[in-house]
N, C-alpha and C positions, 0 to 999 in steps of 0.2 A: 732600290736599295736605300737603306737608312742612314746617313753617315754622321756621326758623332764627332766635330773635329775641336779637339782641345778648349772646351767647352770649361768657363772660368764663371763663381757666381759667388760674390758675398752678401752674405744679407746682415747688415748690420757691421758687427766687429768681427762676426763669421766667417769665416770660407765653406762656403755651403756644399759646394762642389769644384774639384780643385782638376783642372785641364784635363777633362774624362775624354776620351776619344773614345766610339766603339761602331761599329758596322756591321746592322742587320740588314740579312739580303731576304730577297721575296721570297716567303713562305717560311722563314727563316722564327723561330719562338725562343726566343732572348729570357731568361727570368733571372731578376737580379736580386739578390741576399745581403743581408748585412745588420749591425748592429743599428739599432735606434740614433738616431744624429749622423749616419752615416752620409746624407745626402742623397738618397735614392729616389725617395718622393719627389726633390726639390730639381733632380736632373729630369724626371717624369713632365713634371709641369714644364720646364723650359723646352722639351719635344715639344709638349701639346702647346708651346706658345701663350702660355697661361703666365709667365713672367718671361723676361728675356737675360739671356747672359751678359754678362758684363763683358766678354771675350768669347771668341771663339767660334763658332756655326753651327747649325743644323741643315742639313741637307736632305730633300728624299728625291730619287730619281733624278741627282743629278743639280737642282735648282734649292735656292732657299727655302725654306718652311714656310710660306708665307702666304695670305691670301686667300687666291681659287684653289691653291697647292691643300690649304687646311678639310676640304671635302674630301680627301683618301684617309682623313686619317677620324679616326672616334679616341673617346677620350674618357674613362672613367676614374674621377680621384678619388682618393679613402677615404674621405668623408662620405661621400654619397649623397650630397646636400643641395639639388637642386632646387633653386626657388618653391617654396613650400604651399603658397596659393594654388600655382598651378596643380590641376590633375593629371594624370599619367598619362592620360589620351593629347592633353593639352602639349606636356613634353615634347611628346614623340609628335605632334605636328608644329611646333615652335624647329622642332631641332633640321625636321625636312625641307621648313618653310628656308630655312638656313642656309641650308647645302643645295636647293633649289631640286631634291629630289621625291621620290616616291615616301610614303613611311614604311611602316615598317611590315611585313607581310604579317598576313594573318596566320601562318602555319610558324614565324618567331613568336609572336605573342601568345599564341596557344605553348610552344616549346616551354617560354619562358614562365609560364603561368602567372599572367599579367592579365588577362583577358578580363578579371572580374574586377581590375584595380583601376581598368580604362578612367574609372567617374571618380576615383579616390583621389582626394590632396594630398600630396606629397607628404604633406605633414600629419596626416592622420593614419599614415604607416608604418611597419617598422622598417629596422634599417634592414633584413632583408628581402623587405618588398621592396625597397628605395632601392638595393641595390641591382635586383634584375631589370627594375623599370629603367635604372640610368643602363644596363648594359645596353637594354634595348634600343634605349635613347643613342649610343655609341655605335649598334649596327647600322643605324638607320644610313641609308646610302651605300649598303656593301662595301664599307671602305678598307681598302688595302694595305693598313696599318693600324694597329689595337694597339692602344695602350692603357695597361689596367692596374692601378696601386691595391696592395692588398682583397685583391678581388674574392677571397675567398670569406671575408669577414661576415659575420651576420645569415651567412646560407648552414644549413643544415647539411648533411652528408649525399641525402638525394641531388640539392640543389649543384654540389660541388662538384659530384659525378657526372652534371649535365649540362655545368661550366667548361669540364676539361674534353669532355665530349666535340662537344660544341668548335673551342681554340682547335683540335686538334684535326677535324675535317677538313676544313678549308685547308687545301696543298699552297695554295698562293699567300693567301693574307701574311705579312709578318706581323708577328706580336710581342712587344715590350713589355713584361709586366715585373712590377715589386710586389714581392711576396716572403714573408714568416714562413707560409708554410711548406717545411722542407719536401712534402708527401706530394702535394697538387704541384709544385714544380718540377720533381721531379717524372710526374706526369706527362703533364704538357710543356716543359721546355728541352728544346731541340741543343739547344748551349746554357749552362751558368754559367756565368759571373756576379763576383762579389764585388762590394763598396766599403770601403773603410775612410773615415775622415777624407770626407770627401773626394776619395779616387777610385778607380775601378780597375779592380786587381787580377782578372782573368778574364 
């Protein structure tokens, strides 16, 4: 289980995210709503340990977020902006080499249709190539907790049908994701709740 405990973060003059508490359990797909400024991305990142709160916990299965703990979990932010030198193939054996596991099978990267992007720079893509290549970069290690900020950006209508596909197979995996689109959460999340100035309201 994922446990959110009064989770406090100002950045700057900000209350970025104002003592959010919330607890996803395994298999459990969380998709969270809300206005712009709301703090959704900013509580996303403090999960994936990409900034830390100024107060309060993250916990999964009991123990802090922390560490060897960080190989259950993948992590893809709305930018989509992984170092740009690197090629896709490079990604996804940087991100293994990481988690100290396998990459990524060849029947994801066929799924994901990445397979001709293997030799492409990051940068010499767009952003919905950038964005299946970072999901895949996120699978890599079958980890047991997803978290995905506006993951729907930048795909086309096939690709989005093969996102929710995808989130919604795995019975075990939980997944946290911020998302605009009221349609693909509706889809694939199991609970909503909303963010407003920094709290989370359901």
């Amino acid at each position: 289980m994922l446990e959110i405990d009064g989770v406090f973060k100002r950045l700057g003059h900000t209350v970025a995210v104002r003592d959010c508490s919330l607890q996803i359990a395994a298999g459990e797909r969380v998709a969270i709503s809300g206005p712009n400024g709301a703090g959704k991305s900013t509580l996303l990142r403090i999960v994936a340990g990409v900034i830390a709160p100024d107060r309060g916990s993250v916990r999964w299965k009991g123990s802090e977020l922390r560490g060897k703990g960080r190989r259950d979990v993948g992590y893809v932010p709305e930018a989509a902006d992984p170092p740009g030198h690197l090629t896709v193939g490079e990604l996804l054996h940087v991100i293994a080499a990481t988690k100290s596991c396998k990459p990524c099978s060849r029947e994801l990267v066929e799924r994901l249709e990445i397979e001709e992007l293997l030799g492409a720079r990051i940068f010499e893509i767009s952003l919905g190539q950038r964005r299946r290549a970072c999901l895949a970069a996120a699978l890599v290690g079958d980890p047991e907790l997803l978290l995905l900020d506006e993951p729907t950006n930048g795909l086309d209508a096939a690709a989005i049908a093969m996102l929710a596909e995808l989130l919604v197979e795995d019975a075990e995996r939980a997944v946290l994701l911020v998302t605009h689109d009221e349609e693909f959460a509706g889809q694939v999340g199991t609970r909503r709740v909303t963010m407003r100035d920094g709290g989370v309201e359901g």
